[in-house]
C-alpha positions as CSV (number, residue, x, y, z in Angstrom):
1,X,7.8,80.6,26.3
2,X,5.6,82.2,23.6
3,X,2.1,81.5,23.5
4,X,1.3,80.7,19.9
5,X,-1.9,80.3,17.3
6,X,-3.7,82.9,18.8
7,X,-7.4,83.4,17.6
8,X,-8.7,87.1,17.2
9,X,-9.2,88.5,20.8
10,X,-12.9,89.5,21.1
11,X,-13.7,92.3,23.9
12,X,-14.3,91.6,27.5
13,X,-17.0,92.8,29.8
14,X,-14.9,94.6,32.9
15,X,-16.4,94.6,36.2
16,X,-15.8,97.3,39.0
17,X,-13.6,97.2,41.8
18,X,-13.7,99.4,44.6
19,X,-10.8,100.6,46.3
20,X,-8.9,102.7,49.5
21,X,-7.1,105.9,47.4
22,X,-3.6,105.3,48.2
23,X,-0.5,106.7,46.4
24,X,3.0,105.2,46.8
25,X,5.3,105.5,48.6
26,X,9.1,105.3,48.6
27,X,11.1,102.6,50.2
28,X,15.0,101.1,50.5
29,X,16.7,98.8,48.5
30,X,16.4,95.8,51.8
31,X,12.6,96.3,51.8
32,X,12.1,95.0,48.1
33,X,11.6,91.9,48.3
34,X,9.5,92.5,51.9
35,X,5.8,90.8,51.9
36,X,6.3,87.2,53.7
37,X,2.8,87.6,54.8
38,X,-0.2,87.3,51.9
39,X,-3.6,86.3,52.3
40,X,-5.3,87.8,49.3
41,X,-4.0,89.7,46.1
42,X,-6.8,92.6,45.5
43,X,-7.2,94.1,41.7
44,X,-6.8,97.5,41.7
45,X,-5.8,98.5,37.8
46,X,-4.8,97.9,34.5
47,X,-3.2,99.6,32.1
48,X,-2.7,98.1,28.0
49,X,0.6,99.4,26.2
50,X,-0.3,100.7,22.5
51,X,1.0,97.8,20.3
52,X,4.1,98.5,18.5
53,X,5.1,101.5,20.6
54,X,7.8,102.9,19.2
55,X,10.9,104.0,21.5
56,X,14.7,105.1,20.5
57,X,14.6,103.3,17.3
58,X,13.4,100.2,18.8
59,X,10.0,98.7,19.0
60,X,8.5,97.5,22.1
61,X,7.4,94.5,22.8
62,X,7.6,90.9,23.9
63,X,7.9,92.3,27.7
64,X,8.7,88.7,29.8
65,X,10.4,90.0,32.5
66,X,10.0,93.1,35.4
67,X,11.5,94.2,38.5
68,X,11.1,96.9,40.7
69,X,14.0,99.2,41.8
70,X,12.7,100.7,45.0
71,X,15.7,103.5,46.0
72,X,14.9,105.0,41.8
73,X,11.7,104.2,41.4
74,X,11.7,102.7,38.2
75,X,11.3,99.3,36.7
76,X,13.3,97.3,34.5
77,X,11.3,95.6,31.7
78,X,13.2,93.0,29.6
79,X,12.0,91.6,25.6
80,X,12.0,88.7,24.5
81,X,12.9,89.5,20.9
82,X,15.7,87.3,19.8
83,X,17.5,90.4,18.1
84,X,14.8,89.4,15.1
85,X,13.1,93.0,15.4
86,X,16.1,95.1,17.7
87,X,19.1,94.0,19.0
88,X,18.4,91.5,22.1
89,X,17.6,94.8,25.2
90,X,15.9,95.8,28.2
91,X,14.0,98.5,29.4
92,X,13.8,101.1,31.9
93,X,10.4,102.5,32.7
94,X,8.4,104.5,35.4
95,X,5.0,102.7,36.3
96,X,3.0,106.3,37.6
97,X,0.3,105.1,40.1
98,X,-2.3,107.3,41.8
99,X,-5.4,107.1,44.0
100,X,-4.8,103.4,43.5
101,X,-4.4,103.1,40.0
102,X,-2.0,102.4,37.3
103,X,-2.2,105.7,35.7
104,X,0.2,105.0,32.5
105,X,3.7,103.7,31.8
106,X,6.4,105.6,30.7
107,X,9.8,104.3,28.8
108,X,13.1,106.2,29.7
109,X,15.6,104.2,28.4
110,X,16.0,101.3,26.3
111,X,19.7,99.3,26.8
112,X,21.1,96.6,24.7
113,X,22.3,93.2,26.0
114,X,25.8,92.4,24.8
115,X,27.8,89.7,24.1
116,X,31.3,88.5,26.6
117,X,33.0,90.7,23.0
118,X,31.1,93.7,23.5
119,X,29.1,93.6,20.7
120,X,25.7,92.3,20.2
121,X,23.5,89.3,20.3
122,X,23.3,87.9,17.0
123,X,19.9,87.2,15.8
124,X,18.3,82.9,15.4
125,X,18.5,83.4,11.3
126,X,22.1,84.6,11.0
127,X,23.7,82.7,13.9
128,X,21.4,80.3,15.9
129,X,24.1,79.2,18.1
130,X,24.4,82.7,19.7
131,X,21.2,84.1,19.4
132,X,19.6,84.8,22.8
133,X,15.9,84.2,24.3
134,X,16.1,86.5,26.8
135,X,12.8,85.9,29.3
136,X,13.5,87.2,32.9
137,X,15.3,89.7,34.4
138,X,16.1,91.3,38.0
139,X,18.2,93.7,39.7
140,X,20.5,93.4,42.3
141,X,21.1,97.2,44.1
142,X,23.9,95.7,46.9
143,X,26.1,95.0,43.7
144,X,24.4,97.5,41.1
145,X,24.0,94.5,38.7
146,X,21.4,93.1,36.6
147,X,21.1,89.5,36.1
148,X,18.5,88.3,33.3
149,X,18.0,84.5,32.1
150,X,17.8,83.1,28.2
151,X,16.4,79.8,27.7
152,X,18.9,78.8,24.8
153,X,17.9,76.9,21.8
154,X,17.2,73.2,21.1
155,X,16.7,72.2,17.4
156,X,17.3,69.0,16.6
157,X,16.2,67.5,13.3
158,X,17.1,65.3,9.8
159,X,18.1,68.8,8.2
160,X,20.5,70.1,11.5
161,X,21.5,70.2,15.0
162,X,21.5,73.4,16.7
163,X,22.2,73.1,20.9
164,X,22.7,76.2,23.0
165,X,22.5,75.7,26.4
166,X,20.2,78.0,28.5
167,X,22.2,81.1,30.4
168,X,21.9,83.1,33.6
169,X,24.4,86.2,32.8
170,X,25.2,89.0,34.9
171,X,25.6,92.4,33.3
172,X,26.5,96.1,34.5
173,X,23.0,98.4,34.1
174,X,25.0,99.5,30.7
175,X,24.3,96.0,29.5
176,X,28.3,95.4,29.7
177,X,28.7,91.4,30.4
178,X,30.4,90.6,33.7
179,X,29.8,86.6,33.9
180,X,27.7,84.3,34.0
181,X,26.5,81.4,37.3
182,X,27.5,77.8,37.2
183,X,25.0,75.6,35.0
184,X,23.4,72.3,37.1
185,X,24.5,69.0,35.5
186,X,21.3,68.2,34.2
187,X,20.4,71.5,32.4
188,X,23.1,71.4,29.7
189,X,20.8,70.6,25.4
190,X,21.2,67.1,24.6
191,X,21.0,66.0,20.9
192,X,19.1,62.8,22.7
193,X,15.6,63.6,24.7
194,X,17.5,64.3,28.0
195,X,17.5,67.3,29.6
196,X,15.8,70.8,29.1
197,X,13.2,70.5,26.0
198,X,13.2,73.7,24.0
199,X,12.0,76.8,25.0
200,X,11.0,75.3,28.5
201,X,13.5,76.5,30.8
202,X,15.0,79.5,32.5
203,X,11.5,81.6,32.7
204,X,11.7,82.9,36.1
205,X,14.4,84.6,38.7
206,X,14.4,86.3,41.7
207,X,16.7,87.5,44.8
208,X,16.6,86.0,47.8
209,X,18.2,86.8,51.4
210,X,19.4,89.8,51.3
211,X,20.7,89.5,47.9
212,X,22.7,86.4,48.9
213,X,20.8,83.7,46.7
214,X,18.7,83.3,43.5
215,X,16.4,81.2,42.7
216,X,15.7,79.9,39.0
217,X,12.7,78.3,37.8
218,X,12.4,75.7,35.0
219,X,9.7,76.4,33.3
220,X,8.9,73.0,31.8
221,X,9.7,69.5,33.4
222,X,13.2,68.1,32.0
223,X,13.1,65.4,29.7
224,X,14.4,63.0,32.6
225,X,12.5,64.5,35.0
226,X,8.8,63.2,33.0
227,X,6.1,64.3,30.6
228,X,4.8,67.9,29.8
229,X,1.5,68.9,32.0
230,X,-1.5,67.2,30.2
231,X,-5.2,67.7,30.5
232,X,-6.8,66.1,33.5
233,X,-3.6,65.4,34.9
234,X,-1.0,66.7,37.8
235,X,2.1,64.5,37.0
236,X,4.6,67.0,35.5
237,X,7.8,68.1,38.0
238,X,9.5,71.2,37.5
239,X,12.9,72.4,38.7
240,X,13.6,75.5,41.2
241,X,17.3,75.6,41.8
242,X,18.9,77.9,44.5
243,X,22.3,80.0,43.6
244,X,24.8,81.3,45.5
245,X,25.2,84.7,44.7
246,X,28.8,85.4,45.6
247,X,29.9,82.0,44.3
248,X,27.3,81.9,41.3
249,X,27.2,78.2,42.1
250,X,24.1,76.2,42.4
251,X,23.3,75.2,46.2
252,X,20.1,73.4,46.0
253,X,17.6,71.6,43.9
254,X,13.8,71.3,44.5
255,X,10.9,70.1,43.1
256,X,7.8,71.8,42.0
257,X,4.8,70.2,40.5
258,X,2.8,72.0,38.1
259,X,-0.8,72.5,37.1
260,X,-2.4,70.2,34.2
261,X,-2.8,72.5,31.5
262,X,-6.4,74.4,32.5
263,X,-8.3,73.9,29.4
264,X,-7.9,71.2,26.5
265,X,-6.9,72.1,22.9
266,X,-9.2,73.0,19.5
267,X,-8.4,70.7,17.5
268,X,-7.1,68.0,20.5
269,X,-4.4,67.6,19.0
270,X,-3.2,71.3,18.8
271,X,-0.7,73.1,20.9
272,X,-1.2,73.6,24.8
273,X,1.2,74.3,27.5
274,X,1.7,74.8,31.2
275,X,4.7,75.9,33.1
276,X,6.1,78.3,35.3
277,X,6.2,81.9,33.2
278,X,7.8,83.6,36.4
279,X,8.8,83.8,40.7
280,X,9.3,86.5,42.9
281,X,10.5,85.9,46.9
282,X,8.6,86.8,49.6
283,X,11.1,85.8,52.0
284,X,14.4,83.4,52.1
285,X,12.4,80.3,51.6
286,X,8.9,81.4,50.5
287,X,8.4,82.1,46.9
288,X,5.1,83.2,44.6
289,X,5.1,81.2,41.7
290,X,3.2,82.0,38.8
291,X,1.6,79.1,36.5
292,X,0.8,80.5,33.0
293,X,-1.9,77.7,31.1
294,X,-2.3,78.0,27.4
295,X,-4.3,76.3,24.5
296,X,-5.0,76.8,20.9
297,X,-8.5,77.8,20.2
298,X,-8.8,79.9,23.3
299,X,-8.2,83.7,23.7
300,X,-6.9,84.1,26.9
301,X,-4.5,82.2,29.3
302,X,-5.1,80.9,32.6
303,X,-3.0,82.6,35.2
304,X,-2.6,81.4,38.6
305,X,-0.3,82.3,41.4
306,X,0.7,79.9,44.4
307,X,2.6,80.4,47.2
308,X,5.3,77.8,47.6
309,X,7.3,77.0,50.3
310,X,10.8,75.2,50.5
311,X,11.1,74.7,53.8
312,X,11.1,70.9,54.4
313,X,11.8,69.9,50.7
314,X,14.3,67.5,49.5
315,X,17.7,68.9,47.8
316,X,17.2,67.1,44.6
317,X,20.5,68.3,43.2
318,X,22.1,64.8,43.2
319,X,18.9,63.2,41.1
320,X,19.5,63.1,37.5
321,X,15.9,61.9,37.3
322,X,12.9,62.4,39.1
323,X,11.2,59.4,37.2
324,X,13.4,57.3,38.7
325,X,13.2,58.5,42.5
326,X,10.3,56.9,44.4
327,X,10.4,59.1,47.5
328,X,11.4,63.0,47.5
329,X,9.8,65.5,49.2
330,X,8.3,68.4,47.3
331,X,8.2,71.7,47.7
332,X,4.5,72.7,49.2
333,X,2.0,75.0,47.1
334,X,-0.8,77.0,47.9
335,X,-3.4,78.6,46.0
336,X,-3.4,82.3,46.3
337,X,-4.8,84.0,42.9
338,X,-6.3,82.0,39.7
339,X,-7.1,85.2,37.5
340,X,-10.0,83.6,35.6
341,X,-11.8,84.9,39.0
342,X,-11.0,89.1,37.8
343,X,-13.7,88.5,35.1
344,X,-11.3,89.8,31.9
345,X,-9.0,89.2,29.3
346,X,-5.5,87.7,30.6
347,X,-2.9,87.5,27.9
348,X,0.5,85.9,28.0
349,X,1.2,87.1,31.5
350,X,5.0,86.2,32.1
351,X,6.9,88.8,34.3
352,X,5.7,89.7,38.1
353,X,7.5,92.0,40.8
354,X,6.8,93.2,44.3
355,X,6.5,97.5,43.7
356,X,5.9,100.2,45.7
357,X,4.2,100.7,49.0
358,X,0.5,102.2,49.1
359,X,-0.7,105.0,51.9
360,X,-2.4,102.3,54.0
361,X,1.0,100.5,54.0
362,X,0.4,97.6,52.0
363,X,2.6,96.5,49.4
364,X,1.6,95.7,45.4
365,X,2.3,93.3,43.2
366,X,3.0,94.3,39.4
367,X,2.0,91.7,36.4
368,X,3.6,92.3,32.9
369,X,2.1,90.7,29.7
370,X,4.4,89.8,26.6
371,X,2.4,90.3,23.4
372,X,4.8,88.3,21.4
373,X,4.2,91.1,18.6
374,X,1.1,90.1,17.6
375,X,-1.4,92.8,17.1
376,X,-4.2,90.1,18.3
377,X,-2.5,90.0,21.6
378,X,-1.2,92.9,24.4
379,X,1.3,94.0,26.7
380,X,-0.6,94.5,29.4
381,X,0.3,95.5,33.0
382,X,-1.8,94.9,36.0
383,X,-1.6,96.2,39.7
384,X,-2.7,94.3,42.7
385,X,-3.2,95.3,46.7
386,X,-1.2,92.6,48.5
387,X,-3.4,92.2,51.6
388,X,-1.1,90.4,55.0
């Protein structure tokens, strides 16, 4: 989801952290998703791409999604633009981090998404129906495959009807599509308000097992499932659905409940949102799951990571609503970073990824920012310690 109505960012006193020098260190493909264990997320750096960057014709931008490949040491970055700007693409970059900072990001290689036809994605004005919103992407090194989600369209009013339904496609690292998993029952765009709502859904993706599952996260609750998050209030139920990878059939439901939106609107009646921007495993069953908060009239977003566990939660699959269910059992949060607490300016964070490992053994955590192309706001990456 885009943040939107953004007023002029005003500069932001940064406070000092001190830190162990440490320098990464390579790792295999098994240990990526690695770090069961957190107690604490340290800031070490940040590190603010120049807007508009230009790179092989294309403009960069928009960055909602980012994994780590550990065995090439690169990261793959994908944009959100709708092939308004650039054809639909992602990204390959090299994150370069020394004495226990982000030094600077460099681009290598920019690929475009295509179609089943080879071509590709249409953009929203010239074909709607088509157009993608790609928002997450990760990589898969037992099958050398990338799979990356778009959250499809919903635009329903007195002048036309547009329904796409949202997408998890897998693709060759060429950007060649292979296929695409199984959609749940109750994710397909109604004309009624059933449902996904519009650009509320597929925000968040990561491995799982080995590279036997994925998990997907909705971002926003489904129509059936209840209201938006609110101010003041902690009523609205998301979706995390667990794939089969080798089947690319959904296994498993669950049910999340979100934050109320952190801060109320200027004027009240203006635009505010909560969901979940993005989720990255720690383990088979243990996910970080990161709530982005949003209101017009602020400058910044509230960012806060939990870690949620689905042991114990109900399978939710066979529930068309949760409105209507009066006992489920949810999947249990915990509060592990609300980034209000660094002191500094936190834009639309949306893409997070386990990266490599420091000298003193512990792991990071990478944070992208997507700037929706706005020259008030920045893509913005940030580097955390992850302390067992």
């Amino acid at each position: 989801m885009k943040c939107r109505n953004r007023f002029p960012q005003l500069f932001i006193l940064l406070f000092a952290i001190t830190v162990v020098c440490c320098s990464p260190a390579h790792e295999t493909a098994g240990q990526n998703q690695a770090a069961n264990t957190i107690s604490r997320l340290q800031f070490l750096s940040e590190y603010d791409v120049p807007y508009n960057k230009a790179f092989k014709g294309t403009t960069i931008g928009g960055l909602s999604g980012i994994d780590y490949d550990s065995v090439k040491n690169q990261y793959y970055l994908i944009s959100d633009d709708r092939s308004a700007i650039n054809p639909a693409r992602y990204y390959t970059a090299q994150l370069h981090i020394s004495d226990n900072r982000l030094d600077s990001v460099s681009f290598i290689n920019v690929t475009t998404l295509l179609q089943p036809n080879g071509t590709a994605y249409p953009n929203s004005n010239n074909d709607p129906r088509h157009a993608p919103d790609p928002e997450a992407i990760r990589y898969n090194p037992v099958q050398n495959q990338i799979v990356w989600s778009s959250e499809g369209e919903r635009i329903v009013d007195q002048n036309h009807t547009v329904l796409q339904d949202p997408a998890i496609t897998i693709i060759n690292p060429g950007g060649t599509y292979i296929d695409t998993f199984l959609l749940p029952p109750q994710l397909h765009m109604q004309a009624t308000e059933n449902g996904p709502r519009r650009n509320g859904v597929f925000e968040g993706l990561t491995f799982a097992g080995n590279y036997q599952n994925l998990y997907v996260s909705v971002e926003e609750p489904l129509y059936d499932d209840g209201p938006r998050a609110g101010t003041g209030d902690s009523s609205a139920w998301i979706r995390i659905i667990k794939y089969n990878v080798a089947t690319r059939r959904p296994e498993a439901q669950y049910a999340y409940k979100i934050e109320p939106v952190a801060y109320a609107p200027t004027p009240a009646d203006a635009f505010k949102v909560n969901g979940v921007s993005d989720i990255v495993a720690m383990d088979d069953d243990k996910l970080l799951v990161m709530e982005r908060s949003y209101a017009t009239g602020r400058i910044s977003c509230v960012v806060k990571v939990f870690i949620a566990d689905m042991n114990g939660a109900t399978d939710i699959s066979a529930f068309g609503s949760l409105q209507k269910q009066s006992s489920f059992t949810p999947v249990n949060k915990k509060l592990l970073l609300n980034m209000e607490s660094l002191g500094r300016f936190i834009d639309n964070i949306e893409g997070v990824t386990f990266g490599p490992t420091l000298k003193n053994g512990h792991r990071t955590l990478l944070f992208v920012a997507d700037n929706n192309f706005s020259p008030l706001e920045k893509t913005q990456f940030f580097l955390f310690e992850v302390i067992p």
